[in-house]
PyMOL Python script that loads the backbone (N, CA, C, O; Angstrom):
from pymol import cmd

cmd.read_pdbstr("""\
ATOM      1  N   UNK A   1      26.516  71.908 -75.379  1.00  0.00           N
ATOM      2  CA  UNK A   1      26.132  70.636 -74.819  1.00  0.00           C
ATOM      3  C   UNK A   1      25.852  69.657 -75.956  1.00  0.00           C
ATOM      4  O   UNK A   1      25.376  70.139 -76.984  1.00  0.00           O
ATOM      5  N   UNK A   2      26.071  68.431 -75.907  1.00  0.00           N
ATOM      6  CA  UNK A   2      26.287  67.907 -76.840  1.00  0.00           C
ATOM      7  C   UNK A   2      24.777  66.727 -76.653  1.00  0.00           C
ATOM      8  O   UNK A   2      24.557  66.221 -75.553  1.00  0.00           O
ATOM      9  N   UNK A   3      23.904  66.441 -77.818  1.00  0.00           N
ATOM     10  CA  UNK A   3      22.814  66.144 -77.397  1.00  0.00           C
ATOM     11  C   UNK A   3      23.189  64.424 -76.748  1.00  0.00           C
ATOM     12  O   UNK A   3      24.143  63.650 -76.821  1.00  0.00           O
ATOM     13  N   UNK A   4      21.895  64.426 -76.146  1.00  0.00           N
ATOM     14  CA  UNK A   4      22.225  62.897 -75.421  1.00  0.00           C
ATOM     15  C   UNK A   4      21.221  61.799 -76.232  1.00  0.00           C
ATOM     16  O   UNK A   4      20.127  62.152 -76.670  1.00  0.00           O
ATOM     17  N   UNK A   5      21.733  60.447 -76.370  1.00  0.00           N
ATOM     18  CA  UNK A   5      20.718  59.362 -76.969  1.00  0.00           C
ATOM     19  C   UNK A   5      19.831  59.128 -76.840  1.00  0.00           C
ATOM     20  O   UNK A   5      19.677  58.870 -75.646  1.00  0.00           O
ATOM     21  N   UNK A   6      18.550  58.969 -77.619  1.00  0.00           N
ATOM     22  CA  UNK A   6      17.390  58.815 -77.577  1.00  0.00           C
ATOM     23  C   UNK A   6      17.459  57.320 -76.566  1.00  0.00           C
ATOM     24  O   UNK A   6      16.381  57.302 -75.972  1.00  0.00           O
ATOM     25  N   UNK A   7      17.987  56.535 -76.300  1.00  0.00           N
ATOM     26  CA  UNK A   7      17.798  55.106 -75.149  1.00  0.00           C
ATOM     27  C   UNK A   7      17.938  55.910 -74.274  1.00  0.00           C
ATOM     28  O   UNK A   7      17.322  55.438 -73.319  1.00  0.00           O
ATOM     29  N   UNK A   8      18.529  57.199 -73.881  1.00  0.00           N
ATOM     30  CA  UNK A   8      19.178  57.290 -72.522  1.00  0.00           C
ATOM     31  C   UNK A   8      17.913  58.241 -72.026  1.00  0.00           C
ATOM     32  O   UNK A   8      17.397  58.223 -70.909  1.00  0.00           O
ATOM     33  N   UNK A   9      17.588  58.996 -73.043  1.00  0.00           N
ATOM     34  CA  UNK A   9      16.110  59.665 -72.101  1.00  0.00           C
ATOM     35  C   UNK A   9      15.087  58.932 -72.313  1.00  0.00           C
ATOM     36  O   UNK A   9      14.435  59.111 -71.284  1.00  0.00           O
ATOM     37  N   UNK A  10      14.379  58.073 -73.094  1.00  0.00           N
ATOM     38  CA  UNK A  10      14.036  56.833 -72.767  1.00  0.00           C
ATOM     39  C   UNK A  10      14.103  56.200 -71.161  1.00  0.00           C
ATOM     40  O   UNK A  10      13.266  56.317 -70.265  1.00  0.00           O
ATOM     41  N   UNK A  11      14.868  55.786 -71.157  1.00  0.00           N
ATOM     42  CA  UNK A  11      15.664  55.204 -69.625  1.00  0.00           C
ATOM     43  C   UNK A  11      15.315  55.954 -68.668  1.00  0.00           C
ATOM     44  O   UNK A  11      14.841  55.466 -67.642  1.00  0.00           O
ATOM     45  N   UNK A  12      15.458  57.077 -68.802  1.00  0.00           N
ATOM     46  CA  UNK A  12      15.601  58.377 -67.285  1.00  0.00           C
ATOM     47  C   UNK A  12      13.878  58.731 -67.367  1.00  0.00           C
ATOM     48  O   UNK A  12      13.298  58.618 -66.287  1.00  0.00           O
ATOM     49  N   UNK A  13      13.141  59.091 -68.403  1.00  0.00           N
ATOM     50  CA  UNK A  13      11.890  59.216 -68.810  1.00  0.00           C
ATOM     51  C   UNK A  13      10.887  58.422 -68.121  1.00  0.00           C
ATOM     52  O   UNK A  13      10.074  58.833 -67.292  1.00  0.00           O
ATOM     53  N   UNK A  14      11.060  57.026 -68.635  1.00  0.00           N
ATOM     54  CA  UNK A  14      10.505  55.610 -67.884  1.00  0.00           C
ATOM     55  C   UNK A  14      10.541  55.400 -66.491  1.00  0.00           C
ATOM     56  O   UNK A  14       9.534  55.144 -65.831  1.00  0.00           O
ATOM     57  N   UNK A  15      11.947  55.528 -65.917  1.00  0.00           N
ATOM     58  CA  UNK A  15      11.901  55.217 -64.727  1.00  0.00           C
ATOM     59  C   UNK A  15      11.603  56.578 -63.722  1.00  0.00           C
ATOM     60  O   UNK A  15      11.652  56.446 -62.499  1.00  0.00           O
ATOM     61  N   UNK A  16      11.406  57.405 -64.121  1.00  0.00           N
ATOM     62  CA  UNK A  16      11.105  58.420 -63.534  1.00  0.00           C
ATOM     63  C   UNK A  16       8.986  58.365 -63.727  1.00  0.00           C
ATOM     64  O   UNK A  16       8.191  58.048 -62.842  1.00  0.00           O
ATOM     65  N   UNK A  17       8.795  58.622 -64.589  1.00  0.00           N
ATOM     66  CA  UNK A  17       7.364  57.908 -64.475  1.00  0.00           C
ATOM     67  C   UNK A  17       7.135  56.980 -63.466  1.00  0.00           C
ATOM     68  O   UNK A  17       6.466  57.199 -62.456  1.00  0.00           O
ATOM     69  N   UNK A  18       7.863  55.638 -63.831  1.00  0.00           N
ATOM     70  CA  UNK A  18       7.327  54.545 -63.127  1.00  0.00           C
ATOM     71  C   UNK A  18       7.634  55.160 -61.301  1.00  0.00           C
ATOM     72  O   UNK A  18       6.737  55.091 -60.462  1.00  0.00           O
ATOM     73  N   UNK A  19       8.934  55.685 -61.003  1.00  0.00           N
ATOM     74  CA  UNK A  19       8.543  56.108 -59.674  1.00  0.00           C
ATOM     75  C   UNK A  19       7.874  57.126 -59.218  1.00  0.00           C
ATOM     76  O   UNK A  19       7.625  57.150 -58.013  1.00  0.00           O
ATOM     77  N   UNK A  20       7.456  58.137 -60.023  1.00  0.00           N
ATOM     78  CA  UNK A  20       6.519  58.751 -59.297  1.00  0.00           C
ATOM     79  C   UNK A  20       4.945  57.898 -59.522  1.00  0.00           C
ATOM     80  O   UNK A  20       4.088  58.454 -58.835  1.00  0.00           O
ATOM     81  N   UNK A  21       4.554  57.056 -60.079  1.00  0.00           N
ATOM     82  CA  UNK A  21       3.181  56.073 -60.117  1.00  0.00           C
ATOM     83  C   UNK A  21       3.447  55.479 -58.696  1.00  0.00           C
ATOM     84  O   UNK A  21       2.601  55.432 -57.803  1.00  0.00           O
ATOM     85  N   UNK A  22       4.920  54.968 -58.590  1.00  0.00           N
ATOM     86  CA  UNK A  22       4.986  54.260 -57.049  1.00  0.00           C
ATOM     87  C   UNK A  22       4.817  55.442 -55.872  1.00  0.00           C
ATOM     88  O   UNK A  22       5.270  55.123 -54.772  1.00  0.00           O
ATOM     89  N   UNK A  23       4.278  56.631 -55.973  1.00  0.00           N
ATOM     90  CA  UNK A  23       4.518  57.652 -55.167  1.00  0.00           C
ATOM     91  C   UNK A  23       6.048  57.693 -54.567  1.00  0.00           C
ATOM     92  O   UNK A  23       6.122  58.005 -53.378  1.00  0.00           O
ATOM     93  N   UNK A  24       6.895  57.499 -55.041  1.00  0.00           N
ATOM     94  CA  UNK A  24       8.447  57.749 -54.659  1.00  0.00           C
ATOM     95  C   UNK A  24       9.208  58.737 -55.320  1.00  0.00           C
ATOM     96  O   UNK A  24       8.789  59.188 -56.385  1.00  0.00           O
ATOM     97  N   UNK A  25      10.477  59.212 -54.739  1.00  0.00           N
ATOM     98  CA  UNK A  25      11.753  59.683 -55.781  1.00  0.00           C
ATOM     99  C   UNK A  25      12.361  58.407 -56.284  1.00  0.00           C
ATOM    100  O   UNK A  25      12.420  57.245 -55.881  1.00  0.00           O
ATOM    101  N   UNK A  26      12.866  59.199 -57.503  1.00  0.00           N
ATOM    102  CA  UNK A  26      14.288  58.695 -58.289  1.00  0.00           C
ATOM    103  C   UNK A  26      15.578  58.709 -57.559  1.00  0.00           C
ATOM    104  O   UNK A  26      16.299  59.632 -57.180  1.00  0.00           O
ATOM    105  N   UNK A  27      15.630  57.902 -57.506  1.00  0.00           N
ATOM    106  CA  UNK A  27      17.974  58.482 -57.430  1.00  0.00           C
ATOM    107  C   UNK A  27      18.217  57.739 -58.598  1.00  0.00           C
ATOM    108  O   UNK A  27      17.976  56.557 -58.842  1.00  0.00           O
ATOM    109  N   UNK A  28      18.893  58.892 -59.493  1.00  0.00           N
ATOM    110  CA  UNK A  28      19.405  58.225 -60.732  1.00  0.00           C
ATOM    111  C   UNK A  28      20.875  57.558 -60.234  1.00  0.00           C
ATOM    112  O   UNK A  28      21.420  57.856 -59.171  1.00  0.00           O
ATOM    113  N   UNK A  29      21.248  56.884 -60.923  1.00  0.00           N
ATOM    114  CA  UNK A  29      22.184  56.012 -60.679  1.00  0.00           C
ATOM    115  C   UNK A  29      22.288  54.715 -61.999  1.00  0.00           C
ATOM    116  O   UNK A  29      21.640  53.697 -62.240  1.00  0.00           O
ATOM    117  N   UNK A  30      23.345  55.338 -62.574  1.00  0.00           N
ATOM    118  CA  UNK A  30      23.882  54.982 -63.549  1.00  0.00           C
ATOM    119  C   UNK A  30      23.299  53.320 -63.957  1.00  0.00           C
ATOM    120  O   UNK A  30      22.376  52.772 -64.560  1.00  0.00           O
ATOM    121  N   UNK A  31      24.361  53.033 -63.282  1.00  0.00           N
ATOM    122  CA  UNK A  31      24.208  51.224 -63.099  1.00  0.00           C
ATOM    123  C   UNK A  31      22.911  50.563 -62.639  1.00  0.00           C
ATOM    124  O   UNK A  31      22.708  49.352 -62.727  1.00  0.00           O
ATOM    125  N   UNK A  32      21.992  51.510 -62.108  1.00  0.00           N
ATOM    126  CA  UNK A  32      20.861  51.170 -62.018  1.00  0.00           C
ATOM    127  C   UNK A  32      19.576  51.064 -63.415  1.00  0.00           C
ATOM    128  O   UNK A  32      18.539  50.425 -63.589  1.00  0.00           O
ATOM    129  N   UNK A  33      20.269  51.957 -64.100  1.00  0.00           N
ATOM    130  CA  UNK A  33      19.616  52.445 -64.984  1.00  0.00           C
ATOM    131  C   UNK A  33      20.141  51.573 -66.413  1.00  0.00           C
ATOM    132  O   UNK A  33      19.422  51.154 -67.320  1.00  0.00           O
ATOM    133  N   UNK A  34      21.448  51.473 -66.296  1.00  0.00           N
ATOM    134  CA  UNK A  34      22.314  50.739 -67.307  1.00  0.00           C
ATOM    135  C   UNK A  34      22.712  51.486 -68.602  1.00  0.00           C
ATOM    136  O   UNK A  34      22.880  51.081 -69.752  1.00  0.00           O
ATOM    137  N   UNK A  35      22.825  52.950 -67.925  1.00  0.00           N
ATOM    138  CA  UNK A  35      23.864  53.642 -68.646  1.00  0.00           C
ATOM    139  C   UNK A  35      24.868  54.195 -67.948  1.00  0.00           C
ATOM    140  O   UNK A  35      25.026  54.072 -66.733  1.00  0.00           O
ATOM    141  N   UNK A  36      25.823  55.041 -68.977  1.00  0.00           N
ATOM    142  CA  UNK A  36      27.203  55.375 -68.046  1.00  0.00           C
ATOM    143  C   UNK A  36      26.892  56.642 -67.922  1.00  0.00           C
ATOM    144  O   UNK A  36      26.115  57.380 -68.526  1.00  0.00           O
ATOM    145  N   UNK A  37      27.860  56.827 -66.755  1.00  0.00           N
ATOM    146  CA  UNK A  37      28.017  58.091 -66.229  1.00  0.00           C
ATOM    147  C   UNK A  37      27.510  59.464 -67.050  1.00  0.00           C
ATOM    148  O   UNK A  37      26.572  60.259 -66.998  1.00  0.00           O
ATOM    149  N   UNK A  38      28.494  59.281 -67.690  1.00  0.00           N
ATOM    150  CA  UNK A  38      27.987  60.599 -68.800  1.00  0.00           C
ATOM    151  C   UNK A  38      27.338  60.613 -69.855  1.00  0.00           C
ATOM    152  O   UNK A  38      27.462  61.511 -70.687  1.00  0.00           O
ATOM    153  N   UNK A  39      26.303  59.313 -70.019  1.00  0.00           N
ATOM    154  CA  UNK A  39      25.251  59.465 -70.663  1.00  0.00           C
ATOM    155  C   UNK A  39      24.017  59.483 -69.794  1.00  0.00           C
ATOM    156  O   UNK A  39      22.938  59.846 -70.264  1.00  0.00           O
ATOM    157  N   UNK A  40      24.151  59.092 -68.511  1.00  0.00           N
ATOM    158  CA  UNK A  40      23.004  59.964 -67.532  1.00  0.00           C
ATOM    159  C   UNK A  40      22.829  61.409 -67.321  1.00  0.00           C
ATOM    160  O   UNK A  40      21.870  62.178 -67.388  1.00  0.00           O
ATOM    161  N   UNK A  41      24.689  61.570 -66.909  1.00  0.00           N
ATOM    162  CA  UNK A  41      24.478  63.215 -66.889  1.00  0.00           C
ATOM    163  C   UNK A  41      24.189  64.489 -68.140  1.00  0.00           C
ATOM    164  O   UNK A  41      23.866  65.670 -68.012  1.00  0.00           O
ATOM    165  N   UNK A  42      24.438  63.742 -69.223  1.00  0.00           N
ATOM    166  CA  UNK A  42      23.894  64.671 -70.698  1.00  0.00           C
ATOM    167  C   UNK A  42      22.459  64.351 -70.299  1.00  0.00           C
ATOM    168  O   UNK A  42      21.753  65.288 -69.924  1.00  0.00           O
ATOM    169  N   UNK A  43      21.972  63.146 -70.342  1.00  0.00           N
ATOM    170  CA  UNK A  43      20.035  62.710 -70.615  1.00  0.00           C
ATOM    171  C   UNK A  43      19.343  63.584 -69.891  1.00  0.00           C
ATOM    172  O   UNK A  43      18.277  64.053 -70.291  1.00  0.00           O
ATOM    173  N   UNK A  44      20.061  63.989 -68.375  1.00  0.00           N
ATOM    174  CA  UNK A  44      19.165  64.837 -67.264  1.00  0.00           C
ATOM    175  C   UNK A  44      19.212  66.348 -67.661  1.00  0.00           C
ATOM    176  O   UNK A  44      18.502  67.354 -67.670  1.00  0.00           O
ATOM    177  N   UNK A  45      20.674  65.843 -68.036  1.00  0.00           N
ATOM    178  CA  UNK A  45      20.803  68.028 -68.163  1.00  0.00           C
ATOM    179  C   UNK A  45      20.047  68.158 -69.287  1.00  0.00           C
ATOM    180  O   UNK A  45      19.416  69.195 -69.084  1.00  0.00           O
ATOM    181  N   UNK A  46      19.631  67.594 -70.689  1.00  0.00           N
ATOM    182  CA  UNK A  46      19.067  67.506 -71.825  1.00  0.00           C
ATOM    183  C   UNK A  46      17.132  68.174 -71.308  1.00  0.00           C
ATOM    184  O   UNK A  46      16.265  69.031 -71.478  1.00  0.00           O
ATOM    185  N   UNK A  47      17.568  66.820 -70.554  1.00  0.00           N
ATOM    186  CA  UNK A  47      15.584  66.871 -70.112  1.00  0.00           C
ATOM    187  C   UNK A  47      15.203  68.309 -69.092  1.00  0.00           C
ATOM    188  O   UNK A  47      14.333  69.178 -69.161  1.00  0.00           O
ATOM    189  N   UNK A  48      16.423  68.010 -68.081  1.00  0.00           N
ATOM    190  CA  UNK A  48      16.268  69.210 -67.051  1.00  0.00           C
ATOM    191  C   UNK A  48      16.046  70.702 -67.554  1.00  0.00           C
ATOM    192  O   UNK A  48      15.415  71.410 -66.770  1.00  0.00           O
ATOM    193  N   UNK A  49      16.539  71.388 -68.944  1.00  0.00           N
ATOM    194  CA  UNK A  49      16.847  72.131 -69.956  1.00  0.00           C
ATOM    195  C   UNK A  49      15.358  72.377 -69.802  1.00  0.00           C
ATOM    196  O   UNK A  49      14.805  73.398 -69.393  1.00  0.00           O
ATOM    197  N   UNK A  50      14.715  71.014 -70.290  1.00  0.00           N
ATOM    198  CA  UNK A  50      13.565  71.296 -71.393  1.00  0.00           C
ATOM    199  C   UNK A  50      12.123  70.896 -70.266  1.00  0.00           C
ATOM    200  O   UNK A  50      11.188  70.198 -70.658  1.00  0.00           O
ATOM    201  N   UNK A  51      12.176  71.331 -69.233  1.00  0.00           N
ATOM    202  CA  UNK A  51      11.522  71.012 -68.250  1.00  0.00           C
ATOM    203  C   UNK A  51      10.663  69.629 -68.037  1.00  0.00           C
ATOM    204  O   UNK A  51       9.608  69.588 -67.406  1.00  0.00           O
ATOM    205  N   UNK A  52      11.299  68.482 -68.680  1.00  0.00           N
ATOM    206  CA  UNK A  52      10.342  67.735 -68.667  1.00  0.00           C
ATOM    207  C   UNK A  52      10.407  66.818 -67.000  1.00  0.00           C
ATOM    208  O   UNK A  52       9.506  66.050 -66.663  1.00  0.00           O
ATOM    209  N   UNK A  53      11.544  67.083 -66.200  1.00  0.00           N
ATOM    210  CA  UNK A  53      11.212  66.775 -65.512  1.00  0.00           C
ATOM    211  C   UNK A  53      10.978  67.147 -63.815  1.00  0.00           C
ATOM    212  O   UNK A  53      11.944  67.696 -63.287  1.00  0.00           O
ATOM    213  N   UNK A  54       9.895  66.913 -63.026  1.00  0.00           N
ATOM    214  CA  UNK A  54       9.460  68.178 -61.899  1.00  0.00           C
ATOM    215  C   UNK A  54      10.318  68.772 -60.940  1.00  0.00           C
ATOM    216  O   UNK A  54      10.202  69.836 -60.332  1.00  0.00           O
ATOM    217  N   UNK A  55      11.172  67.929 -60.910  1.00  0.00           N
ATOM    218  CA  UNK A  55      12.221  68.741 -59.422  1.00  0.00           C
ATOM    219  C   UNK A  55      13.207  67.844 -59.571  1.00  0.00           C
ATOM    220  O   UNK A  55      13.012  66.670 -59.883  1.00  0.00           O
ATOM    221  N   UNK A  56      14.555  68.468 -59.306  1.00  0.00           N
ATOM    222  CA  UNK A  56      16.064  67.784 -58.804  1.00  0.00           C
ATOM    223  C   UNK A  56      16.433  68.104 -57.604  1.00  0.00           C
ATOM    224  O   UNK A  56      16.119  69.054 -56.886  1.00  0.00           O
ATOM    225  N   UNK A  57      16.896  67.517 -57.503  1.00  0.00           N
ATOM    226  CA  UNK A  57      17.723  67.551 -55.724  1.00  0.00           C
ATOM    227  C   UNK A  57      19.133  67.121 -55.921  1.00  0.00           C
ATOM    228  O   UNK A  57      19.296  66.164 -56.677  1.00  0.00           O
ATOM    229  N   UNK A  58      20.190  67.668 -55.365  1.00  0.00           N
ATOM    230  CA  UNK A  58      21.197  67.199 -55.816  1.00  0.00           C
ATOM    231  C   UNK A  58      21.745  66.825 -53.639  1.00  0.00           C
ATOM    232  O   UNK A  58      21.987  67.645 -52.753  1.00  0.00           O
ATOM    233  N   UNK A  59      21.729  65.486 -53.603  1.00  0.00           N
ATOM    234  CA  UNK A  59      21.562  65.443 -52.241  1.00  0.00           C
ATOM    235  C   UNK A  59      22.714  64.503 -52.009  1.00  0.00           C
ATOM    236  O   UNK A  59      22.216  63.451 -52.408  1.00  0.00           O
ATOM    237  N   UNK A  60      23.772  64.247 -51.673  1.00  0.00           N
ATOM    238  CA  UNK A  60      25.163  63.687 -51.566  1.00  0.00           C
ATOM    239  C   UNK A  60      25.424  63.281 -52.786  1.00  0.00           C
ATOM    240  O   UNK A  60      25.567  62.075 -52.990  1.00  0.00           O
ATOM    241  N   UNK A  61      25.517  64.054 -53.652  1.00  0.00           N
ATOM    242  CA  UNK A  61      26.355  63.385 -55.037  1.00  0.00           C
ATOM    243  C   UNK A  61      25.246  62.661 -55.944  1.00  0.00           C
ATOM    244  O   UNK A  61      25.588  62.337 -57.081  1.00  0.00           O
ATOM    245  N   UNK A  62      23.755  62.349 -55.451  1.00  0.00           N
ATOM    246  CA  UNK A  62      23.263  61.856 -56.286  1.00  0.00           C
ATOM    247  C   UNK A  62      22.231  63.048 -56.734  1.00  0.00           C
ATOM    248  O   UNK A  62      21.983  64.110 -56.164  1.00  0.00           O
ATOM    249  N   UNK A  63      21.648  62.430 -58.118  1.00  0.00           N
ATOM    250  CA  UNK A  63      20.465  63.495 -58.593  1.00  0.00           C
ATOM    251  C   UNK A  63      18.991  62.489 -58.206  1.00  0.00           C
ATOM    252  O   UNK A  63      18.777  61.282 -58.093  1.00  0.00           O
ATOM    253  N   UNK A  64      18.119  63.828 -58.081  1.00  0.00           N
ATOM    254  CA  UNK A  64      17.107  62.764 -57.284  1.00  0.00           C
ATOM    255  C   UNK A  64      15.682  63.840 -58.205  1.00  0.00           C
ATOM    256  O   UNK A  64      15.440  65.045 -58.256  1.00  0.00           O
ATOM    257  N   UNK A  65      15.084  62.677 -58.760  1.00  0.00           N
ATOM    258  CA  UNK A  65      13.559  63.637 -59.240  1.00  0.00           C
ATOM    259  C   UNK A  65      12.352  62.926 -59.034  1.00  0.00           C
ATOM    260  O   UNK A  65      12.317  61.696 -59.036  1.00  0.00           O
ATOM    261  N   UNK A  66      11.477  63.561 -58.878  1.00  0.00           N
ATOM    262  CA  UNK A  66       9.889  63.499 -58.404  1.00  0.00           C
ATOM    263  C   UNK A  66       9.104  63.198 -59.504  1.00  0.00           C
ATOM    264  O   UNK A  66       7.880  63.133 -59.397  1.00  0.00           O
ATOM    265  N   UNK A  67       9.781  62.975 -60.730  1.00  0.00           N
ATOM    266  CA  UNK A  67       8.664  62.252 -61.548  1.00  0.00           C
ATOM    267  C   UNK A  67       8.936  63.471 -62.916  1.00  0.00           C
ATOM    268  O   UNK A  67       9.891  64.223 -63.111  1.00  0.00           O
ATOM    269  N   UNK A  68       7.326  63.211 -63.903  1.00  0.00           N
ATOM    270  CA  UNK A  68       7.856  63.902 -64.773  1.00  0.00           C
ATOM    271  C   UNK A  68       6.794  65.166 -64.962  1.00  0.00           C
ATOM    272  O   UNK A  68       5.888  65.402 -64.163  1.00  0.00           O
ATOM    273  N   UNK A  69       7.088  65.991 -66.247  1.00  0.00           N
ATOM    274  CA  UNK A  69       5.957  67.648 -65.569  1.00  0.00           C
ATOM    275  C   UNK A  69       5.363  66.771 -67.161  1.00  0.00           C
ATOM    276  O   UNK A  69       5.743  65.679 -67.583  1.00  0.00           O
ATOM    277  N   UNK A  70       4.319  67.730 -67.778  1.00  0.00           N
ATOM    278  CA  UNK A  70       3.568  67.359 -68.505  1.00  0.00           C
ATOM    279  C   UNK A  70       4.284  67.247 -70.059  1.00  0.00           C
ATOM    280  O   UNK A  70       3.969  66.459 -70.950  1.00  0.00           O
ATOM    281  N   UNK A  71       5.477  68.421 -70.090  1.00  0.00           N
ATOM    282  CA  UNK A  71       6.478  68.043 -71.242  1.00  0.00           C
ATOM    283  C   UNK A  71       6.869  67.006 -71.339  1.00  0.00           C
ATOM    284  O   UNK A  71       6.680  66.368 -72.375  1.00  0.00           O
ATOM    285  N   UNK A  72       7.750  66.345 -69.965  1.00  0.00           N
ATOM    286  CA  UNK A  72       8.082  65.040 -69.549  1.00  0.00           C
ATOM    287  C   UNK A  72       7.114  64.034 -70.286  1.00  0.00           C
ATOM    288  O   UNK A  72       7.673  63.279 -71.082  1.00  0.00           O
ATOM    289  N   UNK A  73       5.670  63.902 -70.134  1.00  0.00           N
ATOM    290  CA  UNK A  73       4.876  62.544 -70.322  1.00  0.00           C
ATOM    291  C   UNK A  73       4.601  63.137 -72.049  1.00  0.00           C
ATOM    292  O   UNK A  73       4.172  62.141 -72.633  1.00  0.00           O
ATOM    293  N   UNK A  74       4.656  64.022 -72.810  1.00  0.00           N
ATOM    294  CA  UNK A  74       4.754  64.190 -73.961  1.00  0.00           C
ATOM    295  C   UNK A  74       6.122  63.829 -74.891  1.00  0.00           C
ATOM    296  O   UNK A  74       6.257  63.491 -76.067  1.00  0.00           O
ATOM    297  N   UNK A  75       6.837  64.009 -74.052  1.00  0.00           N
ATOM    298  CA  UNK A  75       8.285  63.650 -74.757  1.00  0.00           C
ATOM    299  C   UNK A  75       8.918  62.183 -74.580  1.00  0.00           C
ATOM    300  O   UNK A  75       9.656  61.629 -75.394  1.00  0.00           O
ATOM    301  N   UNK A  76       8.581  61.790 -73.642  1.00  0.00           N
ATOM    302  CA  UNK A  76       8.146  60.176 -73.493  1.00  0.00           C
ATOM    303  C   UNK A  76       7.882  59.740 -74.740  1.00  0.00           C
ATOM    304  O   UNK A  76       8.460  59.147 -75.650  1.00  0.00           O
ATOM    305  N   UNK A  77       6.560  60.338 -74.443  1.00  0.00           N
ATOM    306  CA  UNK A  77       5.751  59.599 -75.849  1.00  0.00           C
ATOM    307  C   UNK A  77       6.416  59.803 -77.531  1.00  0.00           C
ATOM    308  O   UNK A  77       6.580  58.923 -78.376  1.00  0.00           O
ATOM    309  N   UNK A  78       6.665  61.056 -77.617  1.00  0.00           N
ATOM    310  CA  UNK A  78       7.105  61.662 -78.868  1.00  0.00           C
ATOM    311  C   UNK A  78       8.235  60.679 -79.003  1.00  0.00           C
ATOM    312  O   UNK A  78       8.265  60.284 -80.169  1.00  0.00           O
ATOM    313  N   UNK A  79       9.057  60.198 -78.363  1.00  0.00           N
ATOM    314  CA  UNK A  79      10.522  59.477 -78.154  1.00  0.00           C
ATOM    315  C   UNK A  79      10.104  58.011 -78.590  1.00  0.00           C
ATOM    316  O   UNK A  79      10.521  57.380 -79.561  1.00  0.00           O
ATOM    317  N   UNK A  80       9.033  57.562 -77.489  1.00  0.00           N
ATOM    318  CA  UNK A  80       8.911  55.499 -77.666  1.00  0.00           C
ATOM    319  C   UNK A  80       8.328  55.684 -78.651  1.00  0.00           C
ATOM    320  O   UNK A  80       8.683  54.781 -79.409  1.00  0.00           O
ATOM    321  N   UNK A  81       7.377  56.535 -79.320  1.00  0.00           N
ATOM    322  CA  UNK A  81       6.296  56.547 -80.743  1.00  0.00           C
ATOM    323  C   UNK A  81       7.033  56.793 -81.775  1.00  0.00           C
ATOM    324  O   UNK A  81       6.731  56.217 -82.820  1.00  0.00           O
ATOM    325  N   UNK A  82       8.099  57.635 -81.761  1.00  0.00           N
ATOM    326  CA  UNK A  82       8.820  57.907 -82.706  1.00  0.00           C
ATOM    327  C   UNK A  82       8.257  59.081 -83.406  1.00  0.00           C
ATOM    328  O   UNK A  82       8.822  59.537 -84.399  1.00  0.00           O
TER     329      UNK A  82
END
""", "prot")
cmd.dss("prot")
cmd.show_as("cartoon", "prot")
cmd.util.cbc("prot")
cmd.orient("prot")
């Protein structure tokens, strides 16, 4: 697997935080996010790997997560802090 860009888990990181604060899911979605295709799908499988984030759902073609686990809000940080 080939690693994915530090903007792109950034991106998936953030907005996955920010919706579970809104008590909601994610549907990742590329263009929502304002990366491409296959730099969403490396960022998730990257993070998904490394448990940072709590649950996927793979529910008509989209990926859908509940926010992030406690690796998740550390690797956040380790990432925007540098």
């Amino acid at each position: 697997m080939t690693n994915p860009s530090k903007a792109d888990c950034i991106a998936i990181l953030s907005a996955a935080q920010h919706a579970a604060e809104q008590g909601t899911l994610l549907d990742l979605d590329h263009d929502h996010l304002g990366l491409t295709l296959n730099g969403m799908e490396t960022a998730t499988a990257f993070l998904m790997e490394r448990d940072c984030l709590t649950s996927s759902v793979d529910g008509h073609g989209h990926l859908i997560v509940s926010g992030l686990s406690l690796q998740g809000r550390l690797r956040l940080d380790q990432l925007a802090n540098g």
